[in-house]
DOPA-812708 format. One record per residue: residue number from 1; residue in one letter; x, y, z of N, C-alpha, C in turn. Coordinates in Angstrom, 1 decimal, decimal comma. Layout:
! residues N
<NUM A <X Y Z> <X Y Z> <X Y Z>>
...
This chain:
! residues 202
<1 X <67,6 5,3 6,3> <66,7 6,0 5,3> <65,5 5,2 5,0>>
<2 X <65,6 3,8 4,7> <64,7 3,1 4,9> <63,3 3,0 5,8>>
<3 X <64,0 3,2 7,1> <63,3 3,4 8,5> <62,5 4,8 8,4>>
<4 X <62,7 5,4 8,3> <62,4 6,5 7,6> <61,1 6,8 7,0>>
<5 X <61,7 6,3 6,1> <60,1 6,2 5,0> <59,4 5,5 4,7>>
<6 X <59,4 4,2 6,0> <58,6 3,3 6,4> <57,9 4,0 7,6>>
<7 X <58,6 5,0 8,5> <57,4 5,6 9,6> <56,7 6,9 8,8>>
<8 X <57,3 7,3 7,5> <56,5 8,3 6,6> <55,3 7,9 6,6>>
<9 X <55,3 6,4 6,0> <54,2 6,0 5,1> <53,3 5,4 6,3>>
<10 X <53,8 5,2 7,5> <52,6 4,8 8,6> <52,0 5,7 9,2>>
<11 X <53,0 7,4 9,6> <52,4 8,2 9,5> <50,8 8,3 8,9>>
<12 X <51,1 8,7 7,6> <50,2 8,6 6,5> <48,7 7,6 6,7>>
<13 X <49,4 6,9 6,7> <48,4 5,7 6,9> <47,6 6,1 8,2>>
<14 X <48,0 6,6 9,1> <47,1 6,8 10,2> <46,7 7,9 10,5>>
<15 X <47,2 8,7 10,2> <46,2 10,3 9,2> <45,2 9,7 8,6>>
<16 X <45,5 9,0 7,5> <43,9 8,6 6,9> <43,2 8,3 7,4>>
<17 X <43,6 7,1 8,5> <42,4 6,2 9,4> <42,0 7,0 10,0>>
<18 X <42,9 8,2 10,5> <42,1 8,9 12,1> <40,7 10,4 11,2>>
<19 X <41,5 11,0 9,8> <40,6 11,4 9,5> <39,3 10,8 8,6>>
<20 X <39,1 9,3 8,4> <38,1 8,5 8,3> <37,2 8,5 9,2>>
<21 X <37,7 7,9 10,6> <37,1 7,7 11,6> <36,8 9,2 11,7>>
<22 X <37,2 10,2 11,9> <36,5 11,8 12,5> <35,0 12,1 11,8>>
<23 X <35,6 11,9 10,4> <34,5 11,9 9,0> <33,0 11,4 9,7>>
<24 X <33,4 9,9 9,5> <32,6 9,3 9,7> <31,7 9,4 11,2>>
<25 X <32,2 10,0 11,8> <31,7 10,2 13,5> <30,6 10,9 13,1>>
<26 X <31,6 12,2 12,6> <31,0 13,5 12,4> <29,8 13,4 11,9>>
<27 X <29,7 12,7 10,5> <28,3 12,1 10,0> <27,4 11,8 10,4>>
<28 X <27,9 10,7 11,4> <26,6 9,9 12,2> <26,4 11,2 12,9>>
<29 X <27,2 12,0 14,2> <26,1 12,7 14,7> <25,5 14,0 14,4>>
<30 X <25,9 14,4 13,1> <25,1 15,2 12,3> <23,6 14,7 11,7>>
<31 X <24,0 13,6 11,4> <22,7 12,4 10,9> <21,8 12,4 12,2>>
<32 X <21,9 12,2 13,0> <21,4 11,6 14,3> <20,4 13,1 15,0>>
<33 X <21,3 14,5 14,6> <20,7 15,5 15,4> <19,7 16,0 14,4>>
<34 X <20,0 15,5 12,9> <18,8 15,7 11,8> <17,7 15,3 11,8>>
<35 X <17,9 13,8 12,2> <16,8 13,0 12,4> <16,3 13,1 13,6>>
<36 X <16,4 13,4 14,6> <16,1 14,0 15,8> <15,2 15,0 16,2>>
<37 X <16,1 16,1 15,1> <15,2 17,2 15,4> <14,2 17,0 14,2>>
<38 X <14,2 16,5 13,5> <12,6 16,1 12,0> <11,8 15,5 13,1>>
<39 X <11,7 14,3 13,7> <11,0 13,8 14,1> <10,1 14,5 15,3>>
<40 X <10,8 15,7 16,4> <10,6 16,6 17,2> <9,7 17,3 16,5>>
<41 X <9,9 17,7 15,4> <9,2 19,1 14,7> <8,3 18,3 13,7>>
<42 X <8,0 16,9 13,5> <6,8 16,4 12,8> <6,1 16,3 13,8>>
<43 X <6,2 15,8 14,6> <5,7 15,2 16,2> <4,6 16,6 16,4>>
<44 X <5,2 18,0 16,1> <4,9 19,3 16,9> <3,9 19,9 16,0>>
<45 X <4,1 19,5 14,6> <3,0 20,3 13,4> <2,1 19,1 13,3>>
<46 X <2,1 17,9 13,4> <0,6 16,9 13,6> <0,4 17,1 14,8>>
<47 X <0,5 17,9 16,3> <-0,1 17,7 17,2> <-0,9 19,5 16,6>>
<48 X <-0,3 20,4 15,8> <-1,3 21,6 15,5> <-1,9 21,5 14,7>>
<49 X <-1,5 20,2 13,9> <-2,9 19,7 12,4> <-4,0 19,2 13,2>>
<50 X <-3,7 18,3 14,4> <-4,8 17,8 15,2> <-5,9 19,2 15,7>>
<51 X <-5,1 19,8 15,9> <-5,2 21,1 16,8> <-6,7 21,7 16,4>>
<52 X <-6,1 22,2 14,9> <-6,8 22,5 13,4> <-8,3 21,8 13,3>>
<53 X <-8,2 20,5 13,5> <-9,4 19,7 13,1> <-10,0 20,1 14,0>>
<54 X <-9,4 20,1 15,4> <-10,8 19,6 16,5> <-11,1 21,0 16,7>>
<55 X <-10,5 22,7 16,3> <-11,1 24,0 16,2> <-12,0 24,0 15,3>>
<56 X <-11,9 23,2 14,2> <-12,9 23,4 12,9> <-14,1 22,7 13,7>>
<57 X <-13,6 21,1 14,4> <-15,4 20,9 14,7> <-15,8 21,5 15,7>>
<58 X <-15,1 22,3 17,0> <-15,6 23,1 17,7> <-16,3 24,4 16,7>>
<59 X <-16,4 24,9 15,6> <-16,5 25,7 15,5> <-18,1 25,2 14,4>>
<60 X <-18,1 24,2 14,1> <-18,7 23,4 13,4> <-20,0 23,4 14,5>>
<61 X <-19,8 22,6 16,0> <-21,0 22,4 17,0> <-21,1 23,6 17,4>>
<62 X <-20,9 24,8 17,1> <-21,4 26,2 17,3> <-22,5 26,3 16,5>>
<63 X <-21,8 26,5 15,0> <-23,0 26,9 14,1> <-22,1 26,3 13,0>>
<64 X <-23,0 25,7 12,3> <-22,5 25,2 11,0> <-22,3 25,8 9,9>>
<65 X <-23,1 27,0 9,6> <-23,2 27,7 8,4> <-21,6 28,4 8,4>>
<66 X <-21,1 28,5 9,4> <-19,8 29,3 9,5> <-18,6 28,4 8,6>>
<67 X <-18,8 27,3 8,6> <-18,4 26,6 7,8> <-18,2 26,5 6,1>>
<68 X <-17,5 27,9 5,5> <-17,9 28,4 4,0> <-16,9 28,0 3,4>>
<69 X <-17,0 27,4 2,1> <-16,1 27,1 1,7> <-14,6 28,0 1,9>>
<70 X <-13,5 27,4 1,4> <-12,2 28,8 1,7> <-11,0 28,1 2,3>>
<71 X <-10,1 29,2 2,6> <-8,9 29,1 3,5> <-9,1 29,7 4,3>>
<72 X <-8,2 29,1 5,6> <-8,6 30,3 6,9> <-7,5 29,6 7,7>>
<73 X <-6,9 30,6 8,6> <-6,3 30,9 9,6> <-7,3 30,4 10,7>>
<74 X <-6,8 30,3 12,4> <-7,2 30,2 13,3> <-7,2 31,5 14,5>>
<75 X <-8,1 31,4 15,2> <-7,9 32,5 16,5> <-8,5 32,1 17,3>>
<76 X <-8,6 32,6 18,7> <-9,2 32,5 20,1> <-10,0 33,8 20,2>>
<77 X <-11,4 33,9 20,2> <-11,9 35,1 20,8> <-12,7 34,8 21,6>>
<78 X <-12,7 35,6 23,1> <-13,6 35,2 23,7> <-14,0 33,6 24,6>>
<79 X <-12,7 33,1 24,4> <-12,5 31,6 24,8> <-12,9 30,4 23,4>>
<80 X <-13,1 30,8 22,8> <-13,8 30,0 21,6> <-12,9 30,2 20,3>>
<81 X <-12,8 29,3 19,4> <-12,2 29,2 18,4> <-12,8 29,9 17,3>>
<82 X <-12,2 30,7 16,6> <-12,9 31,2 15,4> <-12,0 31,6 13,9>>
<83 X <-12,6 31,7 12,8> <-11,8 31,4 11,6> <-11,6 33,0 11,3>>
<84 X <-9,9 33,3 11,3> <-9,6 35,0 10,7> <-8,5 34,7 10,1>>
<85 X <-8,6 35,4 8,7> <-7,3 35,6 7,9> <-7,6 33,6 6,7>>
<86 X <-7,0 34,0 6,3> <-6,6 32,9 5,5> <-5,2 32,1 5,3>>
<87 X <-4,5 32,1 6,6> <-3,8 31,4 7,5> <-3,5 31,9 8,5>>
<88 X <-2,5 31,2 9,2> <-2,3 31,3 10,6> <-0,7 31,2 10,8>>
<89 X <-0,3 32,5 11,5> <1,2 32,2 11,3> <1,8 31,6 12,9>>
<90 X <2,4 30,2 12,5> <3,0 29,5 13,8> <4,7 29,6 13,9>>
<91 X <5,0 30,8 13,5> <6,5 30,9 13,5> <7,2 30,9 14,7>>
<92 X <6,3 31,3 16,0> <6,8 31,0 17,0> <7,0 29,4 17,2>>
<93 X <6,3 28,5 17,3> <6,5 27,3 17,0> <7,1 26,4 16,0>>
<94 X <7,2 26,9 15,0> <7,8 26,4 14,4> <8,3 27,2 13,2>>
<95 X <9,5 27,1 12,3> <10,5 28,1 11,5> <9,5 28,2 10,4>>
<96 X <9,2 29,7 10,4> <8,3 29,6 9,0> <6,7 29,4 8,9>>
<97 X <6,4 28,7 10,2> <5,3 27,5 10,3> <4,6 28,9 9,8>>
<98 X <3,1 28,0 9,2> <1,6 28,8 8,7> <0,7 27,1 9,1>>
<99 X <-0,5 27,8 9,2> <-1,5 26,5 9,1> <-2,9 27,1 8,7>>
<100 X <-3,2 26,1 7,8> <-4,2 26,8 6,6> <-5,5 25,7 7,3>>
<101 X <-6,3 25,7 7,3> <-7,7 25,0 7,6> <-8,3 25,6 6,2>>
<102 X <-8,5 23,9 5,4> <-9,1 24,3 4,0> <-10,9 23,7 4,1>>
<103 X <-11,5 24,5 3,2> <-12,9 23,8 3,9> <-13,7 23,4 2,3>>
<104 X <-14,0 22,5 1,9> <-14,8 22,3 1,0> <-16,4 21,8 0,9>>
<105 X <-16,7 21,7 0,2> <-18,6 21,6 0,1> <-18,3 19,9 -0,5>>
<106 X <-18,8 19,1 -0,1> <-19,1 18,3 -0,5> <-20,4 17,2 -0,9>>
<107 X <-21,4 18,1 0,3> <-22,6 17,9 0,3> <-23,6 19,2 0,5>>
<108 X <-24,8 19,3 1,0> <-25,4 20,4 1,7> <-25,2 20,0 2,9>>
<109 X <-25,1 19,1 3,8> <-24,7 19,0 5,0> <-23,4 18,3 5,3>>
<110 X <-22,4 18,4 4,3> <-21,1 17,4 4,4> <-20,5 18,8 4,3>>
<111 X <-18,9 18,5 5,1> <-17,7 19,4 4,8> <-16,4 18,6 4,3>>
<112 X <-15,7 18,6 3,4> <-14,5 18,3 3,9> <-13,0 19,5 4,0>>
<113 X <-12,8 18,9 5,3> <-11,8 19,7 6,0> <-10,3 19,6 5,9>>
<114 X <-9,6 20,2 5,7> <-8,1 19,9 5,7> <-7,6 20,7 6,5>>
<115 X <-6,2 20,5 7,1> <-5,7 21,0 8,0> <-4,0 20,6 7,8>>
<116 X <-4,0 21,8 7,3> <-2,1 21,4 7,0> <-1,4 22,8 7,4>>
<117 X <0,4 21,6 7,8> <1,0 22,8 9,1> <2,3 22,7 8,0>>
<118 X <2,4 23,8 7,5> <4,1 24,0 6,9> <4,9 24,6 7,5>>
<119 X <6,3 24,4 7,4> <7,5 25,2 7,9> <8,1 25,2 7,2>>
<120 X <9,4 25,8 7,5> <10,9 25,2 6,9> <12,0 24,6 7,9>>
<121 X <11,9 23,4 7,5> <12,9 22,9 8,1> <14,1 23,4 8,2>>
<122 X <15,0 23,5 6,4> <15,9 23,9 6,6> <16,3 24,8 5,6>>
<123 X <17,2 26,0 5,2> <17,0 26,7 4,2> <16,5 25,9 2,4>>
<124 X <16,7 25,4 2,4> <16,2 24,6 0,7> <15,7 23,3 0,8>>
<125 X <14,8 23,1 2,3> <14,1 22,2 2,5> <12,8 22,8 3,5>>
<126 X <11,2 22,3 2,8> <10,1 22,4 3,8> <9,4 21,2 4,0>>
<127 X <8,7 21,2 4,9> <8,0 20,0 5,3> <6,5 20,8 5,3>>
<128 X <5,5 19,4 5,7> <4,5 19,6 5,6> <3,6 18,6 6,5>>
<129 X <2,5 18,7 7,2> <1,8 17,7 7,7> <0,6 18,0 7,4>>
<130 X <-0,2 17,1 6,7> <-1,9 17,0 6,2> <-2,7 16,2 7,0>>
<131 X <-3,8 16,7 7,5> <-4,7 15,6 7,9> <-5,7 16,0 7,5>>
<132 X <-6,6 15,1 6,9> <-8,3 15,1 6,6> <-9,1 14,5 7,4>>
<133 X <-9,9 15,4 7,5> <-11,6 14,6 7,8> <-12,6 15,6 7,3>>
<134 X <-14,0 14,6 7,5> <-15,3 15,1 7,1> <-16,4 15,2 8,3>>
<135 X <-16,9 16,7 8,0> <-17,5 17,2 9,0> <-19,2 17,0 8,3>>
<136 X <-20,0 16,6 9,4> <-21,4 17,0 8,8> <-22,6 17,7 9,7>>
<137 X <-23,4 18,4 9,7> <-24,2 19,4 9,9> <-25,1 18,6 11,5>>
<138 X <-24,6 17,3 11,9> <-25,1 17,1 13,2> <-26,3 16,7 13,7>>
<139 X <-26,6 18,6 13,7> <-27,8 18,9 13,9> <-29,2 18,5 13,1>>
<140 X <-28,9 18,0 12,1> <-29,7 17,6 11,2> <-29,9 16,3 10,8>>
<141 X <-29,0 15,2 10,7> <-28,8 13,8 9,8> <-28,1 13,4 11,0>>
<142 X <-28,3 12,3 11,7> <-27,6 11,1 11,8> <-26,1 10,9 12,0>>
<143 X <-25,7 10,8 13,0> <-24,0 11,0 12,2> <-23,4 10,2 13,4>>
<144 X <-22,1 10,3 13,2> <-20,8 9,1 14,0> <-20,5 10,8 15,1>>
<145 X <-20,1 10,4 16,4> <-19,6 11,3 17,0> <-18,9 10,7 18,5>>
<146 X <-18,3 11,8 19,1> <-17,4 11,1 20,1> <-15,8 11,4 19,6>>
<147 X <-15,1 10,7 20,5> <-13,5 10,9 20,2> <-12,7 10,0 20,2>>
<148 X <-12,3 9,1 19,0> <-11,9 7,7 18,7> <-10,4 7,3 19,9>>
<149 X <-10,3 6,3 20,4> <-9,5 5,9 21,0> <-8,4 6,5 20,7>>
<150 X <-7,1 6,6 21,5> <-5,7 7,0 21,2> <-5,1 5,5 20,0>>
<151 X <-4,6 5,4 19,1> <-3,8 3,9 19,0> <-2,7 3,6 20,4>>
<152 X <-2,4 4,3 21,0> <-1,0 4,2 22,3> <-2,0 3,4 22,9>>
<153 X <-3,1 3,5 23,5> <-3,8 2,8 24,4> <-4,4 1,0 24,2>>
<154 X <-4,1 0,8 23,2> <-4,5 -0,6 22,8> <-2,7 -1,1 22,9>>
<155 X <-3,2 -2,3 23,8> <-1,7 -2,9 24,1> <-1,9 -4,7 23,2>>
<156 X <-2,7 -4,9 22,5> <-2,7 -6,2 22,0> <-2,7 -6,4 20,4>>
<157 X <-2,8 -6,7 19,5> <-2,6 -6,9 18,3> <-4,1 -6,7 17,7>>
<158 X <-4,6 -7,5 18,0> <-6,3 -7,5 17,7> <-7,2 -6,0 18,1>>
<159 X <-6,9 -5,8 19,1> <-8,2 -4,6 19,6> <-6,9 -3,7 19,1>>
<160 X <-5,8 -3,2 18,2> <-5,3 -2,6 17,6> <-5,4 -2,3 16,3>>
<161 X <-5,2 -3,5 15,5> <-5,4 -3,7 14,4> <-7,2 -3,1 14,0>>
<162 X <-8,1 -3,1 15,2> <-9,2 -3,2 14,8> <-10,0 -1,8 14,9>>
<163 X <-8,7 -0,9 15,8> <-9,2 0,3 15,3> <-8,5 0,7 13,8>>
<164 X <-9,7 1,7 13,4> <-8,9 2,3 11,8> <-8,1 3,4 12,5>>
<165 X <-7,0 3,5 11,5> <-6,0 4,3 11,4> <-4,7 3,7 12,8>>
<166 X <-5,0 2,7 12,8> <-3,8 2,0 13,8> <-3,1 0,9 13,5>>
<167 X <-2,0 0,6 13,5> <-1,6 -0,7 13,1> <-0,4 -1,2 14,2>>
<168 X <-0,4 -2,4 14,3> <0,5 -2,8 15,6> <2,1 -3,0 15,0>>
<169 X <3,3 -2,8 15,6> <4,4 -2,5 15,4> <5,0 -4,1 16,0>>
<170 X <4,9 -5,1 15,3> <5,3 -6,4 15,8> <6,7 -6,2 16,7>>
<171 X <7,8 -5,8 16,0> <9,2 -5,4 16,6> <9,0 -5,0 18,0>>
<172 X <8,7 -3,8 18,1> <8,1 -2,7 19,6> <7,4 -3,3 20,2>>
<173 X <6,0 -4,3 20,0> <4,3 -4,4 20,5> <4,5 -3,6 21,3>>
<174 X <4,2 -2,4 20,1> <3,1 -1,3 20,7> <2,2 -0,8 19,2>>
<175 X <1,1 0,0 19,8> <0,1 0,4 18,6> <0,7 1,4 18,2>>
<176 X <0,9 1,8 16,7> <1,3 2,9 16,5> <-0,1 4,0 15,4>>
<177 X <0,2 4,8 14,9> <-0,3 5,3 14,2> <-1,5 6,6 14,8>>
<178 X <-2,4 6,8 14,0> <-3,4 8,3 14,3> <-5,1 7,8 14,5>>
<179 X <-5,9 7,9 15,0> <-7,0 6,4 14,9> <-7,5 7,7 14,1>>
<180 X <-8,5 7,3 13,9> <-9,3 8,2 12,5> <-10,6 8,7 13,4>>
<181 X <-10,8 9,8 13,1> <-11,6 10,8 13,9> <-13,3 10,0 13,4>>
<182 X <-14,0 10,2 15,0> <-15,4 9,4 14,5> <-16,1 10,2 13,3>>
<183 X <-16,0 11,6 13,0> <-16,7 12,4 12,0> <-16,8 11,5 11,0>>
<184 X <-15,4 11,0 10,7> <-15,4 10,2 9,4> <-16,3 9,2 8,8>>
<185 X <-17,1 8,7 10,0> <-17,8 7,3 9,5> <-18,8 8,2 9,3>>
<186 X <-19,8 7,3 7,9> <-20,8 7,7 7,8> <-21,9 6,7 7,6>>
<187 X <-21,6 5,7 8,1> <-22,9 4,7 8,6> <-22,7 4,2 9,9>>
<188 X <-23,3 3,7 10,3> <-23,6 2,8 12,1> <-23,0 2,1 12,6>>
<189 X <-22,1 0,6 11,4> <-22,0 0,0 12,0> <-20,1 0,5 11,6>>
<190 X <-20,1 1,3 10,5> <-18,5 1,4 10,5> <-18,2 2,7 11,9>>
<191 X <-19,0 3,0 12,2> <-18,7 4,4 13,4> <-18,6 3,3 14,6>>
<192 X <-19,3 2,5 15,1> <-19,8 1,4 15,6> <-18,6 0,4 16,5>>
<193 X <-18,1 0,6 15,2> <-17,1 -0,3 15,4> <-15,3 0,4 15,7>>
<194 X <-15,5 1,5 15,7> <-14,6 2,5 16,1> <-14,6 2,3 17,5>>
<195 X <-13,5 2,4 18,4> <-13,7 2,4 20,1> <-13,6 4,0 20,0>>
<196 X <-14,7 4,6 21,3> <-14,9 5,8 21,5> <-15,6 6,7 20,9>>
<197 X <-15,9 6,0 19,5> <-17,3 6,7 18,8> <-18,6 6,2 18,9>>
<198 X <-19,6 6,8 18,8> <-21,2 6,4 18,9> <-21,6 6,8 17,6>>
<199 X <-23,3 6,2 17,2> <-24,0 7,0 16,3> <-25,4 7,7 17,0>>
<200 X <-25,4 8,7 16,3> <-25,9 10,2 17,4> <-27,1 9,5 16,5>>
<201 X <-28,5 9,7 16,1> <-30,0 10,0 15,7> <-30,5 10,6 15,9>>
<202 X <-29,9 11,9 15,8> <-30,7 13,3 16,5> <-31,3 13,8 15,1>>
């Protein structure tokens, strides 16, 4: 009887451990396919935030005045990018997705631009990706232009560090981050100093 209810209680005991261990599996690769797919689907709405920016300055070295304060959606007419609706629905791409291109007055020849991609991740969770820059009339004033280095492309600490919007990943050595679009500079020597921007004097 003894024997007994000594292999009861190890029974027991190894039920526990095996439904610990399942628990805990189960976690991690539920954890693992969450964080997986977040980083897949950030990765995919900052590559259409980017998207967003560089239709607004194509749309910008067209004609500038099109540039009116507002929200707007994106389109393709005619091979060229142009602003319809007051969003943009990316549901094929992503659950939910919309992407708004926000445009403000900042100057008479300044814009600033936003460019944000929402979805839903998951029913009682949304995400969001924002990127800014500032757009200016070009054609008129002085300005930073060109298309700032990738950060992936700098393999050293210094010529990393020394673009803006990059910073080196000591663990990895690799550059990580977004380099910041030349529009942004608005003197000579901070555009200057950017790899892959110029200052225009037109």
């Amino acid at each position: 009887m003894k024997g007994s209810g000594q292999s009861l209680l190890e029974l027991i005991i190894a039920i526990g451990i095996f439904v610990t261990v399942v628990t805990s599996l189960s976690f991690f690769i539920l954890n693992t396919y969450i964080s997986g797919r977040l980083s897949y689907e950030i990765t995919k709405a900052n590559f259409l935030a980017e998207e967003g920016i560089e239709a607004t300055q194509s749309i910008r070295d067209n004609k500038f005045s099109d540039l009116v304060a507002g929200n707007y959606g994106l389109a393709i007419l005619g091979g060229h990018w142009i602003f319809q609706g007051v969003e943009e629905d990316l549901s094929s791409q992503l659950k939910a997705g919309k992407r708004i291109i926000q445009i403000e007055d900042i100057g008479q020849d300044r814009k600033k631009i936003t460019s944000r991609v929402n979805w839903q991740f998951t029913e009682a969770r949304t995400e969001e990706v924002k990127l800014i820059t500032y757009l200016t009339n070009w054609q008129k004033i002085p300005h930073c232009t060109g298309t700032c280095t990738p950060c992936e492309s700098f393999t050293n600490r210094t010529t990393c560090n020394a673009q803006s919007g990059c910073s080196w990943n000591a663990r990895l050595k690799i550059c990580t981050g977004t380099c910041t679009s030349c529009d942004t500079f608005l003197d000579q020597t901070s555009c200057q100093a950017q790899a892959g921007c110029q200052w225009v004097l037109e």
